[in-house]
N, C-alpha and C positions, 0 to 999 in steps of 0.2 A: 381575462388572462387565464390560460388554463397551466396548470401545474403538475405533470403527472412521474411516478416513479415506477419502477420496474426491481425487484430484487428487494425491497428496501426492509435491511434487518428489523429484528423486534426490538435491539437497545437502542434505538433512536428516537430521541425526542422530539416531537413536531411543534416548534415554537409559534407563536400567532398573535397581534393584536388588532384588535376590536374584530373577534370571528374571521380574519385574514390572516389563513400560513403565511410567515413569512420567508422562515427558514426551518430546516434541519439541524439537532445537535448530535452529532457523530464519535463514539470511544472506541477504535480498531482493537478488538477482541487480540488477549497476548498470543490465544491459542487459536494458528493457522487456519485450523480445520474449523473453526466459527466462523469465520472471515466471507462476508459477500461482497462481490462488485456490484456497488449504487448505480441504476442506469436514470436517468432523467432529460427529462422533455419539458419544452414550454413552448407555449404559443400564443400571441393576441390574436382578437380578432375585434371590429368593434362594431356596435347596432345589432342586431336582433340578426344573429348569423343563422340560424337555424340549421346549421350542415354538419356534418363530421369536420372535425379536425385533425388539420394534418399534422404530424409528431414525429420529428426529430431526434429521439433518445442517445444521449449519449455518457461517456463514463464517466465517473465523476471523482472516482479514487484513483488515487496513485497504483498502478502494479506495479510492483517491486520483483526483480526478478535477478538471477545471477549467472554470468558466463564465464566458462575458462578462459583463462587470456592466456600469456604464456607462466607454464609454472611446470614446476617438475614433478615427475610420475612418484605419484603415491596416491596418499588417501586423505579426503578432505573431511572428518569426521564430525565437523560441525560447522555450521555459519551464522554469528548470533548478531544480529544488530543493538546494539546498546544506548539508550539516554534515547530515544527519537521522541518526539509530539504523538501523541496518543488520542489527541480531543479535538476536533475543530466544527465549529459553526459554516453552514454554507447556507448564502444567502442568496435567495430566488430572485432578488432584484439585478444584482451584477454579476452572476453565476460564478461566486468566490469565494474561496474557503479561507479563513479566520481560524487563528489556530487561539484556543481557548488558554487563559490565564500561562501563559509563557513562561512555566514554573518546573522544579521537580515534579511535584504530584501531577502532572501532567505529562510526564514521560514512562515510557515503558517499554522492555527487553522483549525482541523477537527472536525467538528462533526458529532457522531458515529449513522448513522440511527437506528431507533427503532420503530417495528411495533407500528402504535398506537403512537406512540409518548411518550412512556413509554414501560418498562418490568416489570414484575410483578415476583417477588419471593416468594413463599409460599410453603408447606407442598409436594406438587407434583411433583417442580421443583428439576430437578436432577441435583445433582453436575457436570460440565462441559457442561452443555448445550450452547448452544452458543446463544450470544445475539443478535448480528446480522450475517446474513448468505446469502445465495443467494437471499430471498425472499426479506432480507432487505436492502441490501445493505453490500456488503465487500468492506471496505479500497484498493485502489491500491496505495499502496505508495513506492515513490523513496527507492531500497534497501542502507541501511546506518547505522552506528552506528550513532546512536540517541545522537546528540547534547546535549551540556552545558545549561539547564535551563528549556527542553524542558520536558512538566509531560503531565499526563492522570488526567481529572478533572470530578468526578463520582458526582451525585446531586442524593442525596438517602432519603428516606423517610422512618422510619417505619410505623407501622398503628399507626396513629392518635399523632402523630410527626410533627412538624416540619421538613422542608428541611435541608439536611446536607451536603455543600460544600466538599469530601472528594478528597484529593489531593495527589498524589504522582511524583517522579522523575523520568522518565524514560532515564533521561542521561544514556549512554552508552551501551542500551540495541543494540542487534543485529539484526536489521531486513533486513535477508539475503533472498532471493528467494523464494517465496511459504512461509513464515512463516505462522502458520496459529495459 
């Protein structure tokens, strides 16, 4: 069986017994701008192949990514995910991630880069545009149904408003492979 990875940050642990990886242990760095997408491949082959192998790569964290829906013109000055899973084991057997000790100290606050350090909604912006993207930064975060208490916390302004803390629960949402 061959095992191979692509991207694969320096804080990851490469578990093994008796001289056989078995798995990866994975902590999505708080700060966006550390953050790499894990690509990974596997393939059998059995008896004395002698040949190149062919390889599959595919992604193996969550991108987490965010789009306007409808909302009104102003300014979105922040977007911070709160309480998520921060740690998970992925194992090369059943290519599944295991989210590591199911605890407080296993969760940890994202916040969502923003060119500029704000996004601006008005009259031109189209519905599902995405807020942050490749230029800004996308989320790689551990694949998981999303924790007890853990919400998306948006700081919105209209024109000539006050900041508005607006808060929701993303307990039990699914951030399975590639979500985008």
């Amino acid at each position: 069986k061959f095992d191979a990875f692509a991207n694969l940050p320096d804080n990851v642990t490469i578990n093994n017994e008796n001289s056989v990886v078995t798995s990866i242990t994975y902590t999505a760095p708080t700060d966006v701008a550390n953050q790499k997408d894990i690509i990974y491949a596997s393939a059998s082959v059995s008896g004395d192949y002698g040949q190149a192998v062919p390889l599959t790569f595919e992604h193996i964290l969550a991108a987490v990514n965010f789009k306007v829906g409808t909302i009104a013109h102003g300014t979105i000055k922040s977007i911070t995910l709160k309480g998520v899973y921060n740690t998970g084991v992925y194992n090369f057997d059943n290519g599944q991630w295991a989210i590591l000790n199911q605890n407080d100290s296993h969760k940890s606050d994202y916040s969502v880069p923003l060119a500029g350090g704000q996004f601006n909604v008005d009259g031109n912006t189209a519905s599902d545009t995405f807020i942050n993207d490749q230029s800004t930064g996308i989320l790689f975060m551990i694949p998981q149904i999303v924790g007890e208490g853990a919400t998306v916390e948006v700081v919105f302004a209209a024109p000539g408003a006050n900041d508005r803390v607006l808060t929701a629960s993303i307990a039990g949402d699914d951030w399975g492979k590639d979500i985008v």
